[in-house]
N, C-alpha and C positions, 0 to 999 in steps of 0.2 A: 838582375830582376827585371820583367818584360813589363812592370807597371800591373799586370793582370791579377788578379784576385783569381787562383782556382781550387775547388775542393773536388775528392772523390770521397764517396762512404757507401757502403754495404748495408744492408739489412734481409735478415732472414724472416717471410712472414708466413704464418701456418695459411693462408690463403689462397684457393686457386688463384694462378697467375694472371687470367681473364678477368676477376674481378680485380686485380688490383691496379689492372692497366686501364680497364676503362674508368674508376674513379679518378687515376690520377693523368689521365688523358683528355678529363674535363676540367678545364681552369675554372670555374665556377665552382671547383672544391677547394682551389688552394689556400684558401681561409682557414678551412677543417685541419689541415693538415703541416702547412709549411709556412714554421713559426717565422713570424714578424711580418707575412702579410695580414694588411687591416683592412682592406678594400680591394675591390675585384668591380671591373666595370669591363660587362661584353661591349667589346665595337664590331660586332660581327663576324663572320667567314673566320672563326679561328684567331681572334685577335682580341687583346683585353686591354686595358689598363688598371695597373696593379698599385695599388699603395702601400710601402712596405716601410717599415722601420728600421733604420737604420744608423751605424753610430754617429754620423754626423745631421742625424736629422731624416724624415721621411722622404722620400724619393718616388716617381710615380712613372717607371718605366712603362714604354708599351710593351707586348708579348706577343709572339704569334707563333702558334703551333705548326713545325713544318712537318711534321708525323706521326702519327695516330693510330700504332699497329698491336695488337695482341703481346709484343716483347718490348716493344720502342714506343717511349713520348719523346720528340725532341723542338725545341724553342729556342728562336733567338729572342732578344731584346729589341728595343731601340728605345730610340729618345732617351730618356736621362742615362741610361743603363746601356753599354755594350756587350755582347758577347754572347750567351747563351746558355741550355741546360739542356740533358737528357736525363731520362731514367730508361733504365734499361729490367725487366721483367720476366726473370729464366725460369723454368719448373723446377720442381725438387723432386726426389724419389718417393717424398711422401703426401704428396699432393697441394703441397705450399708453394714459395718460390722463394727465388733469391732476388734483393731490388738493388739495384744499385745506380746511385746519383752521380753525377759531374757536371760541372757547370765552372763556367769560365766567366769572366764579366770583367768590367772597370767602368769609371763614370766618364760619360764624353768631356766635361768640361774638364781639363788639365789642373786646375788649382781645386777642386773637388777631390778628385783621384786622389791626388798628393796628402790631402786631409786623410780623404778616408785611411789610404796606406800607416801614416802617423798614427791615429787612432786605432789601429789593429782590425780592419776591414775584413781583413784575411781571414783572420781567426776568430770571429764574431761572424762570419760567411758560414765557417765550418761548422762553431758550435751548433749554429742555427740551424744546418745542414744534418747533424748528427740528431739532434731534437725532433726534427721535421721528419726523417725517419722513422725513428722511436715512437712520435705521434703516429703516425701511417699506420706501424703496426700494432699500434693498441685499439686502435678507432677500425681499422678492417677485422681485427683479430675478435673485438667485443661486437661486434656487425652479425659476424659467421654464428658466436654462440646466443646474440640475440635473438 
C-alpha cells in the first residue's frame, strides 16, 4: 500500500455538460455539493482554503485549481492535505453527461496518515466521493427543472 487514499466514481447527470463544469469548476460551490466540506475561504487566483470533516477530525487543506476547461476541473492540495482531485465532464447522446471523480490524497504529517489509514480514511474518502456525486446530480438535475 503507497500510504495514499485514492478514489474513482462515475455519475451520470441529465445536464448539459457546460453547466456542470462550470459549477463544479468554481470552488466556491464545493459546500453545495461535496459532502464534508464546511467552509471554503477564496485566497485568490484560483486558490481556496477548505474546511472539511473528516474521520480523525477537521482538516483545512489549501486548493488550487490547475484547470478550468468545459471537460476538466483539476486541483492539487497542499498544506494539511497532499495529492489532488479532478473531475472529468463528457457529453451524452442525450444531451446530459457522464462526471467522473478521482482524487488522490494523504495528510502531510506521517502519524496523521497512519491514523487516518486505521480509521478507514480510504473508504470514508469514497463514501463521501460517491454522496458528493449523487449530491451534484440532484442539485444540477433540480436547477435544470427549476
Amino acid at each position: 500500500m503507497s500510504g495514499k487514499g485514492s478514489v474513482a466514481i462515475e455519475e451520470r447527470i441529465a445536464v448539459p455538460p457546460e453547466t456542470v463544469a462550470a459549477f463544479v469548476g468554481d470552488f466556491r460551490n464545493a459546500e453545495q455539493w461535496m459532502v464534508g466540506v464546511e467552509g471554503i475561504e477564496p485566497l485568490g487566483d484560483d486558490a481556496y482554503k477548505l474546511t472539511i470533516e473528516s474521520p480523525i477530525g477537521k482538516v483545512h487543506p489549501e486548493v488550487r485549481v490547475l484547470e478550468h476547461s468545459p471537460t476538466t476541473v483539476r486541483w492539487v492540495y497542499a498544506s494539511a492535505v497532499e495529492g489532488g482531485g479532478r473531475v472529468d465532464v463528457v457529453p451524452d447522446a442525450n444531451g446530459g453527461c457522464r462526471v467522473s471523480y478521482e482524487g488522490e490524497f494523504h495528510l502531510k504529517s506521517g502519524l496523521l496518515d497512519r491514523a487516518a489509514r486505521l480509521v478507514g480514511a480510504e473508504g470514508f474518502a469514497r463514501k463521501n466521493g460517491e454522496r458528493s456525486l449523487f449530491r451534484l446530480k440532484h442539485l444540477m438535475e433540480a436547477r435544470r427543472l427549476g
